[in-house]
C-alpha positions as CSV (number, residue, x, y, z in Angstrom):
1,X,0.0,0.0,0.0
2,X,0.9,3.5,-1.0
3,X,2.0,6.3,2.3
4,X,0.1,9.5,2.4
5,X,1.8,12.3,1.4
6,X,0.6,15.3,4.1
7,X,2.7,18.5,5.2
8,X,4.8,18.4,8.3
9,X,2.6,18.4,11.8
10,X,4.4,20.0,14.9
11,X,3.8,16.8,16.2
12,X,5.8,15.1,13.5
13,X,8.9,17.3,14.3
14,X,10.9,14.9,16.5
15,X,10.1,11.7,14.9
16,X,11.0,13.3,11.3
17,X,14.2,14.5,13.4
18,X,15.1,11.5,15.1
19,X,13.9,8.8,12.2
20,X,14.5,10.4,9.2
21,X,16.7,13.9,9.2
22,X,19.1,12.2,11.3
23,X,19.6,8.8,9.4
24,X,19.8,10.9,6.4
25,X,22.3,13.3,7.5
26,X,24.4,9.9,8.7
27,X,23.9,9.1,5.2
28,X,25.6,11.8,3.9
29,X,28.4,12.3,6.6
30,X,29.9,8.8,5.2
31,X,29.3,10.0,1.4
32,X,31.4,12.5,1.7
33,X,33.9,14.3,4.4
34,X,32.0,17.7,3.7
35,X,28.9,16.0,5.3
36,X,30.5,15.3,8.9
37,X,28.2,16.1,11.7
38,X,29.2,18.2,14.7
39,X,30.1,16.0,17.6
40,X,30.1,18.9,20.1
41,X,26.0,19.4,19.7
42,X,23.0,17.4,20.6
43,X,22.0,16.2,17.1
44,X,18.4,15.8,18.1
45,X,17.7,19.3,20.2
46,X,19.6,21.3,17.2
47,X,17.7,19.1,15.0
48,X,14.1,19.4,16.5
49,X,14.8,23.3,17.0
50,X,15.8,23.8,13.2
51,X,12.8,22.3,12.3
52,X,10.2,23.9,14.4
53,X,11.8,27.3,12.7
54,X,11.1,25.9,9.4
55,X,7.7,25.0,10.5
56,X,7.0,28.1,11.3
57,X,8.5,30.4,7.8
58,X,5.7,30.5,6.0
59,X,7.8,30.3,3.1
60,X,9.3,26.7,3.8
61,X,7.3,23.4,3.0
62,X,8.3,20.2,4.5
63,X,6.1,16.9,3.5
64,X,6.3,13.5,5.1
65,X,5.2,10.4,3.5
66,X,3.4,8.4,6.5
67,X,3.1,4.8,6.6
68,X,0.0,3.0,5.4
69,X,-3.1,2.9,7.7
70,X,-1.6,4.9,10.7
71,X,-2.8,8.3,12.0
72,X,-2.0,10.6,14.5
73,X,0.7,11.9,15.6
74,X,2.5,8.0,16.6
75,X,2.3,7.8,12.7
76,X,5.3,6.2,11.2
77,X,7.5,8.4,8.4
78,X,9.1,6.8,5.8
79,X,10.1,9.8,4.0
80,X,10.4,13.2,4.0
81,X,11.2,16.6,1.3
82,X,11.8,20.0,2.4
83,X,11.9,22.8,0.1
84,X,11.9,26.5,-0.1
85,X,11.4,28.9,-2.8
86,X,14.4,31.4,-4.5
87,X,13.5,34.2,-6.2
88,X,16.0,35.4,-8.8
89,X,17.3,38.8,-9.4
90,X,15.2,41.0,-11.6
91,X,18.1,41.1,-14.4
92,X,17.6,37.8,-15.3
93,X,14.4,36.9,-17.5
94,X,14.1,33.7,-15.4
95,X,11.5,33.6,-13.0
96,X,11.4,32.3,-8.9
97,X,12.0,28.4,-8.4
98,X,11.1,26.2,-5.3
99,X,14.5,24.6,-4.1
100,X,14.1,21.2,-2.9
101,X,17.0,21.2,-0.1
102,X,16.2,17.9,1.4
103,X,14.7,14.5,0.3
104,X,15.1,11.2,1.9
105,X,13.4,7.4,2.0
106,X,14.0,5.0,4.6
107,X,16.2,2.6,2.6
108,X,14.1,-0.4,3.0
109,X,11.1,1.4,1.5
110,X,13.1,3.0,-1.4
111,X,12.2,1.6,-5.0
112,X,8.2,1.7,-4.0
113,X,7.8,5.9,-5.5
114,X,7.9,7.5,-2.6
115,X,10.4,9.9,-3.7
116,X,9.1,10.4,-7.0
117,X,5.6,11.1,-4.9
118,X,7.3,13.7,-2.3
119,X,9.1,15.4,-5.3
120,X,5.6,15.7,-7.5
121,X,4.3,17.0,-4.5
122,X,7.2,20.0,-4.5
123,X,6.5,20.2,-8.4
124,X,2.7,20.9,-7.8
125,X,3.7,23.2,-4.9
126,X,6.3,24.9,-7.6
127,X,3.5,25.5,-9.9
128,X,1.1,26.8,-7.0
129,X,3.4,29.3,-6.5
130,X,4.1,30.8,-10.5
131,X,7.8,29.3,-10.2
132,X,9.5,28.4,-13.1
133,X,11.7,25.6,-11.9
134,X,12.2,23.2,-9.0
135,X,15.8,22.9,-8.2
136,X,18.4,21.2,-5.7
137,X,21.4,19.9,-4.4
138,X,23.2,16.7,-5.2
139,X,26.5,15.4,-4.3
140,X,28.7,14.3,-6.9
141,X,29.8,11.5,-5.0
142,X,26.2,9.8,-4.8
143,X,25.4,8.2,-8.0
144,X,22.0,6.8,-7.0
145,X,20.6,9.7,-6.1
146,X,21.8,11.4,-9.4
147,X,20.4,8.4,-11.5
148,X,16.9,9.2,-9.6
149,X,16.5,12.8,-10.0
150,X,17.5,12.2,-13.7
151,X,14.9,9.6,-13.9
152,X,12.5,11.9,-12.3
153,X,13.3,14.4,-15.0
154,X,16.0,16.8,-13.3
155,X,18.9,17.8,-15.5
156,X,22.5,19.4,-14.5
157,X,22.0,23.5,-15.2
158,X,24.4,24.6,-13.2
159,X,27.9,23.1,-10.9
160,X,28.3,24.3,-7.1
161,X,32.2,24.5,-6.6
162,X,33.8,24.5,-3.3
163,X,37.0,25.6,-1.9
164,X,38.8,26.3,1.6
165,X,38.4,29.8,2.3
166,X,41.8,29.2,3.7
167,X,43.3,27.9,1.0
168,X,46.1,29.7,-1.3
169,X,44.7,30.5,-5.0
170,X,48.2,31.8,-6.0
């Protein structure tokens, strides 16, 4: 059976944190160095605050895909997809775009749609909202993700370099 697809409850917040963000953000930390996680915070608290903000710019979206057949706010997440929208300067003739910064499945429920689902979902929110484009973030080093998002119709438009500001340029 198919998880509903519902904005994020206040209620949600710390499961989402503790069940999904966090797992995710694991994820990434062993993808790549750039992704390690502070060991000198409380991962959860910082977490669980972050999100309440978010939940509260009325600007930002966050959807969770719930599990089949539960309710309330015990509900099980098996997914999640934040996003925000970006307007562009007025110089450009593009118009705003809703950034997708976040999207994760629990692995073992991966291959069933539910990204595909939460990232339709952030399309029909694009569209709600006049933007042109939906956009994000992927890491070079993670191959699956890339192969989804181009199965799902996403395109490279632009590359996000990085350097040290420390480091010498000469």
């Amino acid at each position: 059976m198919t998880p509903t697809i519902r904005r994020l409850r206040r209620g949600d917040v710390r499961p989402l944190v503790e069940d999904l963000w966090l797992p995710f953000a694991r994820e990434m930390a062993r993808l790549a160095d750039r992704n390690a996680l502070a060991d000198d915070v409380d991962l959860v608290a910082a977490g669980v605050e972050h999100r309440r903000d978010k939940l509260d710019d009325d600007e930002a979206v966050t959807w969770v895909a719930v599990a089949d057949g539960e309710t309330g706010d015990d509900a099980r997440l098996v997914g999640y997809a934040a996003a925000s929208p970006e307007s562009s300067a007025p110089v450009f003739a593009v118009g705003d775009r809703l950034h997708v910064s976040e999207l994760y499945v629990r692995p073992p429920r991966r291959g069933e749609g539910i990204g595909r689902r939460l990232l339709d979902r952030a399309r029909g929110a694009a569209a709600d909202r006049g933007c042109e484009r939906v956009t994000l973030d992927v890491d070079v080093e993670n191959e699956s993700a890339r192969g989804f998002y181009e199965e799902c119709g996403f395109e490279s438009a632009r590359i996000r370099m990085a350097a040290d500001p420390a480091s010498d340029a000469d």
